[in-house]
N, C-alpha and C positions, 0 to 999 in steps of 0.2 A: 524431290524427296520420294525414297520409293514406301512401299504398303508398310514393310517395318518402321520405319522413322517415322510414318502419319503417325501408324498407330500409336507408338510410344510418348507422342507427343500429343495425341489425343489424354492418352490415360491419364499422361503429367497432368493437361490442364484440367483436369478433373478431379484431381489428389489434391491441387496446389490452390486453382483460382474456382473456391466456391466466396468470391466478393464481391461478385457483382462488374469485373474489372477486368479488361483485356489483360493477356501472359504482358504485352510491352508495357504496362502500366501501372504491372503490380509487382513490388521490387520484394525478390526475396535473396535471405543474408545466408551463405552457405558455409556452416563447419567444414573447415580444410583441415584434416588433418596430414594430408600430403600420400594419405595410403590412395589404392585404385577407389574404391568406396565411395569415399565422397569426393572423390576428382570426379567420377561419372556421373553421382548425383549435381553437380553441377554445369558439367556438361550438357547433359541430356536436360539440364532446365534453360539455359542458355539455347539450347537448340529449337527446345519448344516457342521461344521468344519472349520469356521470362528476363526481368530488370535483375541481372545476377551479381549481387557481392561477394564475394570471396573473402571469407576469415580465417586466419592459424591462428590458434594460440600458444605461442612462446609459454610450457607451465615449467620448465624446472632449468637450471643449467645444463646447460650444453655439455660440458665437462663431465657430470655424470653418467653420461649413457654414450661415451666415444667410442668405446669396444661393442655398442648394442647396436646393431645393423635393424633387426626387427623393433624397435621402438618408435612410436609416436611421437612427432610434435618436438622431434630434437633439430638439429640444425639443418639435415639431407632429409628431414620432411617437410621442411618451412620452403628447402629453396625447388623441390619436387612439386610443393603447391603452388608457389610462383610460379614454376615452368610448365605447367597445366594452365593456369589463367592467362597467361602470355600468348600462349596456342589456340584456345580457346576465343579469348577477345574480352573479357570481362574484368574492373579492377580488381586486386587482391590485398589485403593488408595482412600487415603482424601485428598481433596485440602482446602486451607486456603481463600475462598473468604469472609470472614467477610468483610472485607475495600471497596471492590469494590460492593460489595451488600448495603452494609450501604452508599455508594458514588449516585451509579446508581439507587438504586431502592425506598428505605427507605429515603432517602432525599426529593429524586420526587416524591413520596409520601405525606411527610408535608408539603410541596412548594406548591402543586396540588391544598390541601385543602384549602389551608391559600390564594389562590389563588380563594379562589368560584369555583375551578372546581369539576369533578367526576372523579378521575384517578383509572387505569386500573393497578395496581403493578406487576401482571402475565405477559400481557405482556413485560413491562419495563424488567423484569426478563431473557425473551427467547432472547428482544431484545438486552440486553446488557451483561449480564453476562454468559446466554448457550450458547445461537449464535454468539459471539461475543470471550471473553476469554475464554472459553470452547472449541469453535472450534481451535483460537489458541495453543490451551493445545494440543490438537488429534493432529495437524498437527505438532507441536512439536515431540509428538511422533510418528514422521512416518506411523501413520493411511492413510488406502484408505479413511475414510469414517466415519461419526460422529455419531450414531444412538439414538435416544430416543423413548420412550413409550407413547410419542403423537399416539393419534387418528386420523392420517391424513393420506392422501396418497401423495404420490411422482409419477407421471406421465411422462412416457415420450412422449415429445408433439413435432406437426410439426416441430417447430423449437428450441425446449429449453426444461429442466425440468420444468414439473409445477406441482403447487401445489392443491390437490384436496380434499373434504368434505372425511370424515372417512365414510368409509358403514354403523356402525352403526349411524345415525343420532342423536340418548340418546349420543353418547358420543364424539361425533365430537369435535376439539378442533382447525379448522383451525382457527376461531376468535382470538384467543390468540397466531398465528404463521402469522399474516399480515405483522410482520416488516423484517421477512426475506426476505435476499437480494438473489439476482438471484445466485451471486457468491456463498453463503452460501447452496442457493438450490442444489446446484452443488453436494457441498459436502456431503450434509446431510439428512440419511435415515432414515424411520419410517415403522418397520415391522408390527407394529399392526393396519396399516389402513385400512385393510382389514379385522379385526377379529372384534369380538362385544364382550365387557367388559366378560360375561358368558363362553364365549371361551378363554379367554387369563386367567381367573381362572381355569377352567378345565386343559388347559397346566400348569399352577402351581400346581397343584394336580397332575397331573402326572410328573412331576419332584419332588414331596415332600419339597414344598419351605416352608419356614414357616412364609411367606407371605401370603399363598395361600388366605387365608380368611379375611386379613387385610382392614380396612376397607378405603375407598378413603381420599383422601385429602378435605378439606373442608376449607373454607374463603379462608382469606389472612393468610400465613402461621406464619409474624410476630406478628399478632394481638390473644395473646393467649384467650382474650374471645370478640371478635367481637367489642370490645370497640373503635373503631377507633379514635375517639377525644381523648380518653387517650392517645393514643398510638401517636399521632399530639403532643401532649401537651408537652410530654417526649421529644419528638425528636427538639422540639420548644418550648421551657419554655415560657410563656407568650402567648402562643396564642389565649386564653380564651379571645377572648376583648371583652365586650358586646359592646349594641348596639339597635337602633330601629326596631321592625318590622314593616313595614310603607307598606298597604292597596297602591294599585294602583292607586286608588284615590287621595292620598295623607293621607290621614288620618293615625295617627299612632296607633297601636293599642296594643302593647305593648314593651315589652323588652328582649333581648334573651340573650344567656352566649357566645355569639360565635358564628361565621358564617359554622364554622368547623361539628356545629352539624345540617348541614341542607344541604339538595340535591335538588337540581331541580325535581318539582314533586309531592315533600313528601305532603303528606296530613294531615299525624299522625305525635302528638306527636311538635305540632308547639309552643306552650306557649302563646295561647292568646284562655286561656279559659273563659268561662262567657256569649258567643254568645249566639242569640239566638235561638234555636235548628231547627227552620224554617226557618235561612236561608242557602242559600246555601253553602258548604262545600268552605274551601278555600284551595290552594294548592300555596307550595313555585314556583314563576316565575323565577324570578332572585336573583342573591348575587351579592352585590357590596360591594367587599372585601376594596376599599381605605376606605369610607366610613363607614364600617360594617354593613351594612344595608341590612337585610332581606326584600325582595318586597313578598308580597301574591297578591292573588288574583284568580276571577274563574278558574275551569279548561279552558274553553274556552281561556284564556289570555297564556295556554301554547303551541297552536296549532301552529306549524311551517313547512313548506315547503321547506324552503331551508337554507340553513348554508353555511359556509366554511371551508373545510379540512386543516390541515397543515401539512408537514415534511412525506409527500406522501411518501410513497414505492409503487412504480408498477409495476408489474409483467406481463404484459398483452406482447405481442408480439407487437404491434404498438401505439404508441404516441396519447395520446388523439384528436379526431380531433374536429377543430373553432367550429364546428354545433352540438357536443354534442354526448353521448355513453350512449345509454342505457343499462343497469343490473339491478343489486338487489343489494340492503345495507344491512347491517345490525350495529344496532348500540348498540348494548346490544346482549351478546353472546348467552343466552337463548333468544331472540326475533324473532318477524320473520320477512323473509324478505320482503323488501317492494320495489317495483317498483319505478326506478331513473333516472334522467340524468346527465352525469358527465360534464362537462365543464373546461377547463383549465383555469387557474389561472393567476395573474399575474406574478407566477414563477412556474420554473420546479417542486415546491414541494407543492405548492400548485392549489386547484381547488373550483369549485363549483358545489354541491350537490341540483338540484334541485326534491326533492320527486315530485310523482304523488298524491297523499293527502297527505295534513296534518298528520304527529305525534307530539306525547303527550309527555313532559318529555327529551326532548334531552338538553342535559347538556355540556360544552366546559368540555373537558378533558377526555372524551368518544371516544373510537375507533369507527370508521367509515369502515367498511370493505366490499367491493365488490366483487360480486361473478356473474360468469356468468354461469347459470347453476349448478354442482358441483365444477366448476371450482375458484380456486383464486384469482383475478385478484390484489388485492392491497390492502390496506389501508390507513388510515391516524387518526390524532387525531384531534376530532372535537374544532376548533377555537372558542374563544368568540366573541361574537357583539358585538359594541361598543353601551355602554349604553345610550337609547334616552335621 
């Protein structure tokens, strides 16, 4: 083993075995999604001399995503993860979560839209069927310890495990892990938070995975060509309703196929062509789903400052206090962050988010997630306002 492998297999046991319990002894259960990521995250624990399970999870038909090459967890990523564990030396299984992915994820998904909101599927995904029945699977099987090939770190902090930004910044993926729970954090390791994307391919290259060069995952893994109202439509026959798009002013200015194909923000692609090219650009403000009714207007009419969070996960070491907590949000995973105050709510799960300026485009069904520093502090999903 030369100086690199010690080392990497020092830092694993350090990430991994704070139990008191030699790597051979202490079995951890690994998220296979079949991309390079977590094939290396369990390789590299395999190598350290870690008790390594290997799990896919089976979440939707196969038949859905046959034309989607970049998709997780379909059928050339189940037998991708197998052919990593095979090479490797460690068992591998398939779990059956079609029910509870089509329940949790893929519903709240079509509800979301049909709803005027912007929902986030990745996360619903970690929140409900990795970190949730997945972790129960591992601890089923007598695992120490849960691991995936998230970007993130796992810290340990004054008083608690916390949750921290990945080194690499290009590939950080805490925004899509804000619903874990402190409990969960406990359990659950991420050896690649420390490594940047070029580095966890290089260790695939030197384990000869045939992974090594596969390429990332891309969208949402159900939607085989980006088509998201198709995929609303299917999952909710009828939900095509049209409907007015109706100017701020009140004036109507035409007609749309559905509220499903419009996001807070959009500029393109609105159906109320024939303006006239002098005037200014209009952007979707709000959806009023009882109604169906698309609202435009300037950008100006989309600037907001404050919102309300709901269904709060927080992680921070102390209780929001009366007079407010400053950090940074972020509310779009690629975005950046923006100086905040946090305020409590009229419940333990909810608060309010007051920005330092104005942003553009913030949408109800958008995660809202705070960070102090590299650190995690929580999240939540942003609330709609009730319409004036």
């Amino acid at each position: 083993m030369d100086a690199q492998q010690q080392a990497a297999k020092d830092k694993l046991t350090q990430l991994v075995n704070n139990m008191e319990k030699p790597p051979h002894k202490t079995r951890v259960v690994v998220a296979m999604s079949g991309g390079v990521d977590s094939s290396v995250t369990a390789a590299l624990l395999a190598e350290a001399g870690f008790d390594v399970v290997g799990i896919t999870l089976q979440l939707y038909d196969h038949g859905i995503a046959l034309d989607k090459k970049k998709a997780c967890c379909a059928g050339q990523d189940i037998y991708d993860a197998s052919q990593v564990a095979a090479r490797i030396g460690f068992p591998h299984y398939v779990l059956d979560y079609e029910s509870k992915f089509r329940q949790g994820v893929m519903d709240d998904f079509a509800d979301s839209y049909l709803k005027g909101e912007t929902p986030v599927p990745c996360i619903r995904c970690n929140q409900t069927v990795k970190f949730h029945d997945l972790l129960k699977t591992a601890q089923d099987l007598k695992a120490d310890a849960l691991a995936t090939g998230h970007y993130v770190e796992r810290r340990h902090g004054l008083k608690k495990p916390e949750l921290h930004m990945g080194l690499d910044p290009q590939k950080d993926q805490s925004y899509f892990l804000f619903a874990t729970t402190q409990e969960q954090l406990d359990f659950v390791r991420f050896p690649l938070g420390g490594l940047s994307k070029e580095e966890t391919r290089r260790h695939a290259h030197r384990f000869g995975l045939n992974v090594a060069d596969k390429p990332d995952s891309q969208d949402i893994c159900f939607v085989p060509d980006g088509n998201y109202a198709r995929i609303v439509e299917k999952l909710r026959p009828g939900a095509l309703e049209p409907g007015p798009i109706v100017h701020l002013d009140g004036s109507i200015l035409g007609q749309h196929g559905g509220i499903i194909n419009y996001t807070i923000g959009q500029r393109k692609g609105l159906g109320i062509g024939g303006r006239d090219e002098n005037t200014d650009p209009l952007y979707v403000i709000r959806l009023d789903p009882k109604n169906h009714t698309v609202f435009v207007g300037p950008r100006a009419a989309l600037g907001q400052d404050t919102f309300r969070v709901g269904s709060l996960n927080w992680l921070g070491d102390e209780p929001l206090p009366m007079e407010g907590f400053s950090c940074v949000v972020k509310i779009r995973s690629s975005g950046r962050p923006l100086p905040a105050t946090l305020f409590p709510g009229p419940s333990p799960h909810e608060i309010k988010v007051r920005l330092n300026t104005p942003e553009y485009g913030i949408s109800p069904g958008q995660a809202c997630v705070m960070y102090q520093g590299t650190r995690l502090l929580g999240g939540g999903w942003i609330l709609r306002e009730p319409l004036p």
